[in-house]
N, CA, C and O atoms as a GROMACS GRO file, in nm:
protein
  464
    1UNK      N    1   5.674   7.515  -2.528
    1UNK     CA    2   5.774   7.422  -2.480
    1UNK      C    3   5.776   7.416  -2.327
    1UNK      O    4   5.760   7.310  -2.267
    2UNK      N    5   5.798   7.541  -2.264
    2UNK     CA    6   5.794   7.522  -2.115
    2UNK      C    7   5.648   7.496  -2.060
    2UNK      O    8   5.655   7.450  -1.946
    3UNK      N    9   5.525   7.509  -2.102
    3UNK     CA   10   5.388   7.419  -2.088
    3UNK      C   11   5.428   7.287  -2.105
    3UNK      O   12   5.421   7.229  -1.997
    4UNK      N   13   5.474   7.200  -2.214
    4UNK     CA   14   5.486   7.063  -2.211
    4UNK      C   15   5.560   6.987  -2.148
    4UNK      O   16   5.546   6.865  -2.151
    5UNK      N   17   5.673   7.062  -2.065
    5UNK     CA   18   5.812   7.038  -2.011
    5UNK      C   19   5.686   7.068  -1.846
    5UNK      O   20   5.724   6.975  -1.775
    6UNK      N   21   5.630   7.103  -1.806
    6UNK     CA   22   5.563   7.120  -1.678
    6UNK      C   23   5.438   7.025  -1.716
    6UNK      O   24   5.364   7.000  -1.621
    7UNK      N   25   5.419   6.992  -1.786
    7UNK     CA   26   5.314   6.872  -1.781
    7UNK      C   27   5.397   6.758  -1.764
    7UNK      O   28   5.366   6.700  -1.660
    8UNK      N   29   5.474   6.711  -1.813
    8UNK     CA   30   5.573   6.669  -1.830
    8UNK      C   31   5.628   6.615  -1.711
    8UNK      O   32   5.618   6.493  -1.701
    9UNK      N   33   5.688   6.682  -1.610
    9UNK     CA   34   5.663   6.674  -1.460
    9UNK      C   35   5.595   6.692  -1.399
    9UNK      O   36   5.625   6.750  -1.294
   10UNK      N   37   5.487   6.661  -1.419
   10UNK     CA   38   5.345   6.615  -1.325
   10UNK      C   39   5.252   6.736  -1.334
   10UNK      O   40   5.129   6.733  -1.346
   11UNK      N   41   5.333   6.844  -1.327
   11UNK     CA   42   5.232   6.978  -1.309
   11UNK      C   43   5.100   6.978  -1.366
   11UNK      O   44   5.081   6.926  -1.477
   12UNK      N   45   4.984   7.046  -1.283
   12UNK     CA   46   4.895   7.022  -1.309
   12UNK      C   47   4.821   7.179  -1.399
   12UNK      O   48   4.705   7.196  -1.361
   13UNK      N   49   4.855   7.261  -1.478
   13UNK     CA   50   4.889   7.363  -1.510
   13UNK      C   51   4.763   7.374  -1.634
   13UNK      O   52   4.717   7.272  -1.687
   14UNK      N   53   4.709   7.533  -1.672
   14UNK     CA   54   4.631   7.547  -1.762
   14UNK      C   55   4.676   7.713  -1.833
   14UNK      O   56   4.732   7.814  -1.790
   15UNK      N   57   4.622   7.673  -1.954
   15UNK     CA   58   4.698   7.784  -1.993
   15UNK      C   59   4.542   7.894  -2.007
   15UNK      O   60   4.425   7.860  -1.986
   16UNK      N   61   4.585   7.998  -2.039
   16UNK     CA   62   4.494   8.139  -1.990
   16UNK      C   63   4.494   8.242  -2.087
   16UNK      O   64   4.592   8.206  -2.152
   17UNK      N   65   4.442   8.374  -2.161
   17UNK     CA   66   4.420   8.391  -2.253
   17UNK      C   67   4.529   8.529  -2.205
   17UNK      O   68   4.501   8.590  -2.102
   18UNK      N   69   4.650   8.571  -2.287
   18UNK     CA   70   4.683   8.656  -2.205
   18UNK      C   71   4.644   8.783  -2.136
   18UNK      O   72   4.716   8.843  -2.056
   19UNK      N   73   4.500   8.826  -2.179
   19UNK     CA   74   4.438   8.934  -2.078
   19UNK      C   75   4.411   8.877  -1.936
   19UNK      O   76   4.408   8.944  -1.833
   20UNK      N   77   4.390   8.722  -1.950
   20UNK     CA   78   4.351   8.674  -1.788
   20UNK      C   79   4.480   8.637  -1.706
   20UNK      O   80   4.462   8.606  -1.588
   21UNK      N   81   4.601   8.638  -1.753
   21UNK     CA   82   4.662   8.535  -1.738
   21UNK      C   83   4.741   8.689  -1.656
   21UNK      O   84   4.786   8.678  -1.541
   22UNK      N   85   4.748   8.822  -1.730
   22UNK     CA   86   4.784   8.890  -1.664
   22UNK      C   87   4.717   8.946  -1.532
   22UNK      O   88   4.774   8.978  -1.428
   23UNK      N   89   4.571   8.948  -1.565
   23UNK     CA   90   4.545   9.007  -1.422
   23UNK      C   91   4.514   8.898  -1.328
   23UNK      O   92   4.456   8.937  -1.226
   24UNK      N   93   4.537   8.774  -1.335
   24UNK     CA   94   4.555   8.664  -1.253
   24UNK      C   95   4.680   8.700  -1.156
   24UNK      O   96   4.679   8.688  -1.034
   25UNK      N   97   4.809   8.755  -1.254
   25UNK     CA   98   4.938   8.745  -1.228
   25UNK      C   99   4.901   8.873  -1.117
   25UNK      O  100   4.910   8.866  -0.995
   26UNK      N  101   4.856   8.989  -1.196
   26UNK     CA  102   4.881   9.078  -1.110
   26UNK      C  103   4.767   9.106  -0.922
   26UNK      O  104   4.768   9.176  -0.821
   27UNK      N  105   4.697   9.006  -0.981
   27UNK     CA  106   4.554   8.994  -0.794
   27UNK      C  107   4.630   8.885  -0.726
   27UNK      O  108   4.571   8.846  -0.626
   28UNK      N  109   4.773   8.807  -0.755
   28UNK     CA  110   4.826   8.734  -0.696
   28UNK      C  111   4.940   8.780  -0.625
   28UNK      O  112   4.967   8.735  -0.514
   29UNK      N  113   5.036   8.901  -0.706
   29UNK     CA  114   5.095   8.994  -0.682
   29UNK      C  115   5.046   9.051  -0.544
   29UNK      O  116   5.092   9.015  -0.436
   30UNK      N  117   4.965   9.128  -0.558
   30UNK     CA  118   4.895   9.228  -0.508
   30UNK      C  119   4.854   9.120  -0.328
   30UNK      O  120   4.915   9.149  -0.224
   31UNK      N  121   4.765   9.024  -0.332
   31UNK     CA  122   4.742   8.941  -0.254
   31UNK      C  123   4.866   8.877  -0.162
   31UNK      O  124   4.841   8.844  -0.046
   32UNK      N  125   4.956   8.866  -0.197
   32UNK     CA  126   5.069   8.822  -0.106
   32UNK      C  127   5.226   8.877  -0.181
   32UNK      O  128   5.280   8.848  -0.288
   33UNK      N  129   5.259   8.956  -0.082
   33UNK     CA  130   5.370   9.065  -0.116
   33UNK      C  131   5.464   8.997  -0.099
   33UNK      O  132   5.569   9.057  -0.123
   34UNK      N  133   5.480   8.845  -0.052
   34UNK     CA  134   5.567   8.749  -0.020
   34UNK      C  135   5.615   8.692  -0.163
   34UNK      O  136   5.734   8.675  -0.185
   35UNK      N  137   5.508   8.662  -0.268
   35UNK     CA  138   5.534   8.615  -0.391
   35UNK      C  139   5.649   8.627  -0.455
   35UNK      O  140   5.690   8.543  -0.535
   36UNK      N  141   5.731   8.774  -0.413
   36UNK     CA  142   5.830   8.817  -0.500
   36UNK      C  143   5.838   8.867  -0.677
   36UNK      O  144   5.936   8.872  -0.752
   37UNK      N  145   5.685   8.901  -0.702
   37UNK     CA  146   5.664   8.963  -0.820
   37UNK      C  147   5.646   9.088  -0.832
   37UNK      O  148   5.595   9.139  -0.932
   38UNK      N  149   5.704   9.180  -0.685
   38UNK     CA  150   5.651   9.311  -0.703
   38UNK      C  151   5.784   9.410  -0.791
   38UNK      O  152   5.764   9.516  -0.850
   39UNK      N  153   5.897   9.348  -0.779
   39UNK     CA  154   5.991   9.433  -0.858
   39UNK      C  155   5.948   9.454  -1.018
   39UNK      O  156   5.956   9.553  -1.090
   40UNK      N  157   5.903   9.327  -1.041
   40UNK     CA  158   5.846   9.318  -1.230
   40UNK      C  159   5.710   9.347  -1.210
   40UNK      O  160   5.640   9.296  -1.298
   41UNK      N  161   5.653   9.406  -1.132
   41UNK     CA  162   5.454   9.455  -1.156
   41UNK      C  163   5.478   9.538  -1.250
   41UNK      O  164   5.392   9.530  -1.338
   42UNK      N  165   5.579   9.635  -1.275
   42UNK     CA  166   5.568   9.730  -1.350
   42UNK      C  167   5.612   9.689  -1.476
   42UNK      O  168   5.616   9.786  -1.551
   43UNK      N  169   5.648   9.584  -1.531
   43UNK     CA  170   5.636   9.511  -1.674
   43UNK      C  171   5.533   9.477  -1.699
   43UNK      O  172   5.494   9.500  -1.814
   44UNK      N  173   5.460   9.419  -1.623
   44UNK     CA  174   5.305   9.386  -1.629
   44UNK      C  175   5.211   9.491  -1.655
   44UNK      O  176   5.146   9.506  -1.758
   45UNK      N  177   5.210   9.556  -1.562
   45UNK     CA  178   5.108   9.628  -1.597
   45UNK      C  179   5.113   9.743  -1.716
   45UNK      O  180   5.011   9.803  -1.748
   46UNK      N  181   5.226   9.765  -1.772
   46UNK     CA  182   5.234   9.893  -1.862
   46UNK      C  183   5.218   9.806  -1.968
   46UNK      O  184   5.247   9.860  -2.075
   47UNK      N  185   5.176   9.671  -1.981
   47UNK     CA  186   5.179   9.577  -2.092
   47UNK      C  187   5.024   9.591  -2.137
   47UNK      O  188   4.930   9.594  -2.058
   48UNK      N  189   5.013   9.598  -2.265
   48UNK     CA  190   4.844   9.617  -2.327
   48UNK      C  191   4.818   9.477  -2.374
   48UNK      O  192   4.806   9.491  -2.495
   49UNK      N  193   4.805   9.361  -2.349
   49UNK     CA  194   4.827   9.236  -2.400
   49UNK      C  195   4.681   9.223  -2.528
   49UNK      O  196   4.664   9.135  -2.612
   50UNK      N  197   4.615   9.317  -2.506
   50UNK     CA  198   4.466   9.329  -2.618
   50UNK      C  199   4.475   9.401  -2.702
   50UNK      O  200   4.380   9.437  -2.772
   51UNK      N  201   4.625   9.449  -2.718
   51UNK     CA  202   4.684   9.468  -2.869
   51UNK      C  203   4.789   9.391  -2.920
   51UNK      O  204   4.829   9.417  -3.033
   52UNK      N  205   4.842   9.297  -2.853
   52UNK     CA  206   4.928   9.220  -2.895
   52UNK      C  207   4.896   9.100  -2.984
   52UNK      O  208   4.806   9.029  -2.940
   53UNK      N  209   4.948   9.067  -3.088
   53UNK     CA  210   4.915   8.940  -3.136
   53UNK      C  211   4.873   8.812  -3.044
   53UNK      O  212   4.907   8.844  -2.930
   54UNK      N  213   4.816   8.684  -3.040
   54UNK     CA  214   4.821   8.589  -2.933
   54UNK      C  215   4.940   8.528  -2.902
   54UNK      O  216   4.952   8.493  -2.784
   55UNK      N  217   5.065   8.497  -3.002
   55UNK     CA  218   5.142   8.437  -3.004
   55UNK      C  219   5.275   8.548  -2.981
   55UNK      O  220   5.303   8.599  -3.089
   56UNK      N  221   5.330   8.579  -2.910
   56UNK     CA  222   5.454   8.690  -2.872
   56UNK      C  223   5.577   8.555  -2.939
   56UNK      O  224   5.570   8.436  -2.910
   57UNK      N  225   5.666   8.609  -3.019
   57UNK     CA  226   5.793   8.533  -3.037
   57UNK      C  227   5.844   8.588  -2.958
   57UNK      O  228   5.826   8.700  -2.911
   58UNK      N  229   5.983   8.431  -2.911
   58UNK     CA  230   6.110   8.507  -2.822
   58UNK      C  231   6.208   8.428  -2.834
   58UNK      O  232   6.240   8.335  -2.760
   59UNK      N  233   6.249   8.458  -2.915
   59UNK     CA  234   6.426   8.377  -2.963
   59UNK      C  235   6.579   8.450  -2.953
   59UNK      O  236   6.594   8.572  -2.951
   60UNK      N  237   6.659   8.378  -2.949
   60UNK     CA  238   6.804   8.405  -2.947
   60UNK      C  239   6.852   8.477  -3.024
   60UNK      O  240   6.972   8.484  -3.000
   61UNK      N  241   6.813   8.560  -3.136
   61UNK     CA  242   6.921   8.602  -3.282
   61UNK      C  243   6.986   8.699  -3.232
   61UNK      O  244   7.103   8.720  -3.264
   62UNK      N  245   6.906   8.792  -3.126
   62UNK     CA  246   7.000   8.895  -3.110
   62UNK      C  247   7.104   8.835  -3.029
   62UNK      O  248   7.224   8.851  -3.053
   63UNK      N  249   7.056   8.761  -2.928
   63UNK     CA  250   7.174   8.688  -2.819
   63UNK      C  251   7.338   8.591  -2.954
   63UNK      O  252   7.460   8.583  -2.950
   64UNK      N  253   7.232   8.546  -3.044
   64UNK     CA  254   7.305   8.447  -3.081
   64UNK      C  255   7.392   8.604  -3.202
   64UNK      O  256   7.509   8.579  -3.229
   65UNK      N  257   7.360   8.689  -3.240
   65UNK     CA  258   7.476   8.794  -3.330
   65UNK      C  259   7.508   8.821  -3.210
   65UNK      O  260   7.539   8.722  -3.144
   66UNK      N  261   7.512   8.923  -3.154
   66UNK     CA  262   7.585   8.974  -3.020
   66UNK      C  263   7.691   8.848  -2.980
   66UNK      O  264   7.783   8.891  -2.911
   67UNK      N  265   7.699   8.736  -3.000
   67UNK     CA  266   7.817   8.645  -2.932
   67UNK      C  267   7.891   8.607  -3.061
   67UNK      O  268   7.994   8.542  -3.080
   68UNK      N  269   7.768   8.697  -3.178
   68UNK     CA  270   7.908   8.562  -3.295
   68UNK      C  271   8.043   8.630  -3.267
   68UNK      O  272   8.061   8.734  -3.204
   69UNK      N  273   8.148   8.540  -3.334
   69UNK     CA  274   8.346   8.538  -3.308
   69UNK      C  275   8.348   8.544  -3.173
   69UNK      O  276   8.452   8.593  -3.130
   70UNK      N  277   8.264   8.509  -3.085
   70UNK     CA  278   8.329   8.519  -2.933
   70UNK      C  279   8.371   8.390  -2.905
   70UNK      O  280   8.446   8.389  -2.807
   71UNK      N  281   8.352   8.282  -2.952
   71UNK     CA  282   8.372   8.178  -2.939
   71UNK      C  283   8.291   8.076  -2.783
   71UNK      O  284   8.316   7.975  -2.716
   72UNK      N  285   8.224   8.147  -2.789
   72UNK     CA  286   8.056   8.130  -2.682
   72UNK      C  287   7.993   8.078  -2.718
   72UNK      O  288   7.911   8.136  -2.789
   73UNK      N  289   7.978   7.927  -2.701
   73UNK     CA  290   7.836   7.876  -2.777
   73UNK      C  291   7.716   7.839  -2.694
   73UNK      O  292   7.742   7.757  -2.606
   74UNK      N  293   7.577   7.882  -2.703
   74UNK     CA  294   7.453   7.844  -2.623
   74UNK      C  295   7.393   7.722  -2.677
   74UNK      O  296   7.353   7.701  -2.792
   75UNK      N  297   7.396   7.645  -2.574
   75UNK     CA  298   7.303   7.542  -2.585
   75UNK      C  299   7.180   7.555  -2.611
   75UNK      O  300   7.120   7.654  -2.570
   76UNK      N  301   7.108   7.442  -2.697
   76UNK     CA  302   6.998   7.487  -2.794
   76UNK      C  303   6.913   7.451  -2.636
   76UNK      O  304   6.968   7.367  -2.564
   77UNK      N  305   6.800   7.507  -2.591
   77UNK     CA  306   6.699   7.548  -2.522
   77UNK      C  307   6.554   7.449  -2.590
   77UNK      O  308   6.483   7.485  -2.684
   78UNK      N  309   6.541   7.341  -2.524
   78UNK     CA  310   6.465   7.261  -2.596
   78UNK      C  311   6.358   7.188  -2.509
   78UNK      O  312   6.429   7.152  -2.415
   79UNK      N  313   6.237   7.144  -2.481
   79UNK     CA  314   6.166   7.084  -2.406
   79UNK      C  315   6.212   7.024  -2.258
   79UNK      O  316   6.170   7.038  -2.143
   80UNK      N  317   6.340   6.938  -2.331
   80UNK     CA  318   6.423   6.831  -2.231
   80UNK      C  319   6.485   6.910  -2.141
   80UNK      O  320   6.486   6.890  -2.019
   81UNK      N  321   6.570   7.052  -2.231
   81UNK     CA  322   6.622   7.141  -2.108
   81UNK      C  323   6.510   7.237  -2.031
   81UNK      O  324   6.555   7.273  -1.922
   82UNK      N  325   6.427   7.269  -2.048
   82UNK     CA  326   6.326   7.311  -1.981
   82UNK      C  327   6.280   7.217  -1.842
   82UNK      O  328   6.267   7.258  -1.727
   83UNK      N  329   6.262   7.086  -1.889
   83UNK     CA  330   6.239   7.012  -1.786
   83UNK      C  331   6.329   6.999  -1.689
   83UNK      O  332   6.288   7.002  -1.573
   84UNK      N  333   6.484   6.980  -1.718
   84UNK     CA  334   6.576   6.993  -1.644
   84UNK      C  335   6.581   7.080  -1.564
   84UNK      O  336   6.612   7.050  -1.449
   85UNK      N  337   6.544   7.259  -1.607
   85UNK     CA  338   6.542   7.341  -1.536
   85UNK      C  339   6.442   7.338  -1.411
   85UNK      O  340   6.481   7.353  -1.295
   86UNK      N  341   6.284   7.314  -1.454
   86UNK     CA  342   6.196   7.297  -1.353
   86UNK      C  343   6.225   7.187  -1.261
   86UNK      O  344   6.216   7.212  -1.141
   87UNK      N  345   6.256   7.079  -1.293
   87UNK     CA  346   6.272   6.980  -1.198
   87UNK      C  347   6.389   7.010  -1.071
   87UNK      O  348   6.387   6.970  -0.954
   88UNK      N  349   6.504   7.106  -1.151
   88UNK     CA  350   6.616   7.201  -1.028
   88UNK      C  351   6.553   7.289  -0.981
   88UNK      O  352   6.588   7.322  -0.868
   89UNK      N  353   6.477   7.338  -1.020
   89UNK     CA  354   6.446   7.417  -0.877
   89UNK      C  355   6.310   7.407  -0.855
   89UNK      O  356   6.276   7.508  -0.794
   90UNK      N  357   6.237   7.351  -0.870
   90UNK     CA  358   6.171   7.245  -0.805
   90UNK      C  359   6.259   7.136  -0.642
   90UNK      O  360   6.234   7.136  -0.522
   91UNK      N  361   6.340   7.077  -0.710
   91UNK     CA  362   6.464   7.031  -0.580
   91UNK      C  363   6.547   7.140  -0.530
   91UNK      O  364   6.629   7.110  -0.443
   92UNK      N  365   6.542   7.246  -0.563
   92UNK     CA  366   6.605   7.346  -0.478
   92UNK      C  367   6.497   7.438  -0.392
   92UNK      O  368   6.529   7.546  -0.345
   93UNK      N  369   6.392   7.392  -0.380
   93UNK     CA  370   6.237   7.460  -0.343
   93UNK      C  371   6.176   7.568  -0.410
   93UNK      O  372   6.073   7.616  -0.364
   94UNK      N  373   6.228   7.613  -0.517
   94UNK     CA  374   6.220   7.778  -0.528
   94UNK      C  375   6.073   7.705  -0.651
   94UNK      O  376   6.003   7.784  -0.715
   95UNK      N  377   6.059   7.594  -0.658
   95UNK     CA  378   5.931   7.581  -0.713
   95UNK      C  379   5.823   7.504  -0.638
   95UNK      O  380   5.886   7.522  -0.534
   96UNK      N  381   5.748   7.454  -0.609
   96UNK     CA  382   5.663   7.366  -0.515
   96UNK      C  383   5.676   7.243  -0.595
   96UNK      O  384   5.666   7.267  -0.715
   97UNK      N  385   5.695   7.110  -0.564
   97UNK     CA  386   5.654   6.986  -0.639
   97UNK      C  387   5.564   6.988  -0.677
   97UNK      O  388   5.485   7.076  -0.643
   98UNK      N  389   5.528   6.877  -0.780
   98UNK     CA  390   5.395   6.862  -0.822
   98UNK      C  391   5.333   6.777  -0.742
   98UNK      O  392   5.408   6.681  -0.721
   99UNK      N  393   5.209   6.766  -0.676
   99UNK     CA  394   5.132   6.706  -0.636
   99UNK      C  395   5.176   6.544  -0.623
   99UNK      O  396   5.192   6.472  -0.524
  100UNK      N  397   5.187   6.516  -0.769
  100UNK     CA  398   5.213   6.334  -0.780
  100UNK      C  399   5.374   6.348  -0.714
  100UNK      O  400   5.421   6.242  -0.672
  101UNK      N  401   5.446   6.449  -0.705
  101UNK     CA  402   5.632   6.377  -0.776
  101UNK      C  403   5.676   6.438  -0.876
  101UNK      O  404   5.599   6.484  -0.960
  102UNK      N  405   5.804   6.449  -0.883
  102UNK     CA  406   5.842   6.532  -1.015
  102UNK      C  407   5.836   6.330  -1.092
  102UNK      O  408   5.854   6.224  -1.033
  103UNK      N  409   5.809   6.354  -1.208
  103UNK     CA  410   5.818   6.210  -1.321
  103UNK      C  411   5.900   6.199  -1.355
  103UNK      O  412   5.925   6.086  -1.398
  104UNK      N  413   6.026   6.323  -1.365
  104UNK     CA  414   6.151   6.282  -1.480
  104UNK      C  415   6.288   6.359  -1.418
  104UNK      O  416   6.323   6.477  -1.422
  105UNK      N  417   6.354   6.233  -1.354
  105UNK     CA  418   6.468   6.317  -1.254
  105UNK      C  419   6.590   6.414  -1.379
  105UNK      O  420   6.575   6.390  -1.499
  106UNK      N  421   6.643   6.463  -1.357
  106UNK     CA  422   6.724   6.566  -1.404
  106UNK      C  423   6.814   6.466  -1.511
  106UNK      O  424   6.836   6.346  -1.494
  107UNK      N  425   6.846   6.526  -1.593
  107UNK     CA  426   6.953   6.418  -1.710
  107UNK      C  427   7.080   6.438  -1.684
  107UNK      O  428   7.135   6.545  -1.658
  108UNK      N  429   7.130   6.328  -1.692
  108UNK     CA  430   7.272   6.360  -1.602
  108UNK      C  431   7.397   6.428  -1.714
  108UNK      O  432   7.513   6.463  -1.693
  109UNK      N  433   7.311   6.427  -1.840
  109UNK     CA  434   7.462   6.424  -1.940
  109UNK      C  435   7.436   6.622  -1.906
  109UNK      O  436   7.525   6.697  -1.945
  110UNK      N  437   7.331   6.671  -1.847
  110UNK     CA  438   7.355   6.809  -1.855
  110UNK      C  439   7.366   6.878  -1.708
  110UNK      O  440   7.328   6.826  -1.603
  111UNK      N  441   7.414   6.979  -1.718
  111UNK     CA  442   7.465   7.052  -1.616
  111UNK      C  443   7.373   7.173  -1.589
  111UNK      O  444   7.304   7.238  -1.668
  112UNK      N  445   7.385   7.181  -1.490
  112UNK     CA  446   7.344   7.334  -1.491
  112UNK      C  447   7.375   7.423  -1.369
  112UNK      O  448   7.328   7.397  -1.258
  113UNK      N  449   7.471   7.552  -1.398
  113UNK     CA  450   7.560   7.604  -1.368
  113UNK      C  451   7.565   7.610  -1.210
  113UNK      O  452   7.478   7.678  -1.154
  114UNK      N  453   7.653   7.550  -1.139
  114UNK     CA  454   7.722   7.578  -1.029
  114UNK      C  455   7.715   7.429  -0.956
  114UNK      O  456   7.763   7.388  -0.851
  115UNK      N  457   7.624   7.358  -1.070
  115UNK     CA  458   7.664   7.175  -1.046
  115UNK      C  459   7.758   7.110  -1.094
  115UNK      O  460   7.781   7.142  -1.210
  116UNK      N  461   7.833   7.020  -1.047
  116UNK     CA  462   7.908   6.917  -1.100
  116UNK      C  463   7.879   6.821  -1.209
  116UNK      O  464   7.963   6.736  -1.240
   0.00000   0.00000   0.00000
């Protein structure tokens, strides 16, 4: 979902097998200490990704029991909100534009926290 939501806005992006994708992450790390990935290197690297299945799940159930009777409800997390997210901070710089333009300005019926 967040691959199609960055194509999506222009990004020009490829996906990587996760043994490459980690030590990509981590010679980029390593190469400019500016990146801001050195607090999480150590999630990375204690990670064996050539025993992991290809496909890692990562869903809400525990998030979504942990809140049942709280009367807390999470918004479902879906392509469209993905895009929303990249395209904010993308306009807040903390992402680089894409090359062309972001393609799909932010949806106005959603928010996202500390906007109007």
């Amino acid at each position: 979902m967040a691959y199609q939501a960055l194509l999506s806005l222009g990004y020009s992006i490829r996906l990587l097998a996760p043994q490459q994708w980690q030590a990509e992450l981590l010679r980029r790390a390593k190469d400019d200490p500016e990146i801001g990935l050195h607090p999480l290197l150590s999630l990375f690297t204690h990670y064996d990704f050539s025993r992991e299945p290809e496909h890692i799940l990562f869903d809400e159930r525990n998030t979504q029991a942990g809140l049942a009777g709280s009367g807390i409800d999470c918004p479902v997390v879906d392509q469209q909100a993905f895009a929303d997210y990249f395209a904010w901070l993308a306009q807040q710089g903390h992402l680089p534009l894409p090359q062309t333009g972001l393609r799909q300005p932010l949806v106005g019926k959603r928010h996202i926290r500390g906007e109007a």
